[in-house]
C-alpha positions in Angstrom: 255.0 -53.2 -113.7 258.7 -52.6 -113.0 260.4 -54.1 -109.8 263.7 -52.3 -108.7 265.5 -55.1 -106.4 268.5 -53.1 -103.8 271.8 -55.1 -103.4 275.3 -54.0 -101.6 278.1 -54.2 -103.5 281.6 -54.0 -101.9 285.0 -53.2 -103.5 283.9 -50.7 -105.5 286.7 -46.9 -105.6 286.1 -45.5 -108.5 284.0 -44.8 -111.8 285.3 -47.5 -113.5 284.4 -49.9 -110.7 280.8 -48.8 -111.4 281.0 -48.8 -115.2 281.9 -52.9 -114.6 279.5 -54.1 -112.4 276.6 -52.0 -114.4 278.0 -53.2 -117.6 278.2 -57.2 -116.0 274.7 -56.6 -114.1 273.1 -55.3 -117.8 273.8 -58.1 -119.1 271.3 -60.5 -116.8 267.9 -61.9 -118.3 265.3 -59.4 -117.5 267.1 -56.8 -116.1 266.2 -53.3 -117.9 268.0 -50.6 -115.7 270.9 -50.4 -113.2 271.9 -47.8 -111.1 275.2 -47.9 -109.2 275.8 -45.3 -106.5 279.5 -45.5 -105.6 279.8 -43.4 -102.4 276.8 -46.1 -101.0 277.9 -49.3 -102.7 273.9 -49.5 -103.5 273.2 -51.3 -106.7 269.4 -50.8 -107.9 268.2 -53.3 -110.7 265.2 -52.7 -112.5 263.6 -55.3 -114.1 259.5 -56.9 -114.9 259.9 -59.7 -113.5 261.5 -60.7 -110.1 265.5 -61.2 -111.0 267.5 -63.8 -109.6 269.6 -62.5 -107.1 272.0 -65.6 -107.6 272.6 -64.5 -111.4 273.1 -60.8 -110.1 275.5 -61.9 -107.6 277.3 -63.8 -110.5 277.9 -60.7 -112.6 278.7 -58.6 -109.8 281.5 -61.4 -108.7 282.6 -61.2 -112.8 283.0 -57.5 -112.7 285.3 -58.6 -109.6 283.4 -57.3 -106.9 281.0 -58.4 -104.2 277.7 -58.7 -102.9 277.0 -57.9 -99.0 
């Protein structure tokens, strides 16, 4: 069964800003789908098991960006 987990990112102002942190946020163990809605800052990870919100804050923060 897939869990989607909601985070805040901050930062982002423009398309590329959401291509990094979905590209960064791909790359976590477990995660199978991100959605990034600029205009919201919401980022929606998909994943089966429950993800680690440290490592996701981590990738966020490598994309340059942060989590609220």
């Amino acid at each position: 069964m897939a869990l989607t987990t909601n985070f805040t990112v901050t930062g982002m102002t423009c398309g590329h800003c959401v291509l990094s942190v979905t590209e960064e946020v791909s790359e976590v163990a477990g995660v199978t789908d991100v959605e990034v809605d600029l205009a919201s800052g919401n980022l929606a990870v998909t994943s089966n098991d429950p993800v680690d919100a440290e490592k996701i804050r981590e990738a966020v923060e490598e994309a340059g960006y942060q989590v609220a």
